[in-house]
C-alpha positions in Angstrom: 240.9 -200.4 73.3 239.1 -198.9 76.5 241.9 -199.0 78.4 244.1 -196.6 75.5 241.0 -194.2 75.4 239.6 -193.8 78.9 240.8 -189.6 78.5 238.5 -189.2 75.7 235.6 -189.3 77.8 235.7 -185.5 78.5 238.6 -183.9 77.1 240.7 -180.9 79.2 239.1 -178.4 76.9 235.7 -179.4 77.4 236.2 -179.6 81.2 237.5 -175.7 80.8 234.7 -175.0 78.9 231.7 -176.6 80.6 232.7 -176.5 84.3 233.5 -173.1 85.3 234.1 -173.4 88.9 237.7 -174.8 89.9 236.7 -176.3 93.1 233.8 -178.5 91.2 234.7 -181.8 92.6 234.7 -183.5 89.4 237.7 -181.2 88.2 239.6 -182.1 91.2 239.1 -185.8 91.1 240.3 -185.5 87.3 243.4 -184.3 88.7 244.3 -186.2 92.0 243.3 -189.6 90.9 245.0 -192.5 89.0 242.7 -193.0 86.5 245.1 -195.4 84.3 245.9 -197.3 87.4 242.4 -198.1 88.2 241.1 -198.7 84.6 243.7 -201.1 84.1 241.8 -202.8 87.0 238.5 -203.0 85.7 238.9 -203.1 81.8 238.8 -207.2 82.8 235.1 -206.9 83.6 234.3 -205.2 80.4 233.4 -206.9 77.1 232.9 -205.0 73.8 230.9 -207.1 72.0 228.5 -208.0 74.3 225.1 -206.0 75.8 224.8 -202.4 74.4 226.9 -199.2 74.5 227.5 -197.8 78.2 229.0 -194.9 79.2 232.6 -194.9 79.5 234.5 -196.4 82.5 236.4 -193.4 83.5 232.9 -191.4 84.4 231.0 -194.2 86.1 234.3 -194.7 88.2 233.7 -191.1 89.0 229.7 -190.8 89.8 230.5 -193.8 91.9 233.5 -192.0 93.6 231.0 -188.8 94.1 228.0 -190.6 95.5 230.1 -192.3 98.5 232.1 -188.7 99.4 228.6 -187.5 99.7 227.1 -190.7 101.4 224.5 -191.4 98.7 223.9 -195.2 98.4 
């Protein structure tokens, strides 16, 4: 189930709509990375019936992604 609706988390119209600037680093990474790839990867460490609702995989993939480009720990 995660794994089929990972692109949900923030549709291509949303993105156009909430994040004006090209460049945003967020937009890019949307573009350049294999997201399938890599959630293919991980959807083995997730269970949906157990602890409570998280965010979705895709965008803490992505904060994590954008804290080590910037060197935050």
């Amino acid at each position: 189930m995660v794994a089929s609706t990972f692109k949900e988390a923030f549709p291509e119209g949303w993105v156009k709509e909430h994040i004006k600037d090209s460049s945003n680093e967020l937009v890019i990474l949307r573009q350049v990375f294999p997201w399938q790839k890599v959630i293919e990867q991980l959807i083995g460490f997730y269970c949906e019936g157990k602890g409570r609702n998280g965010k979705s995989l895709r965008v803490m993939v992505a904060l994590q992604i954008i804290g080590k480009l910037r060197h935050l720990k």
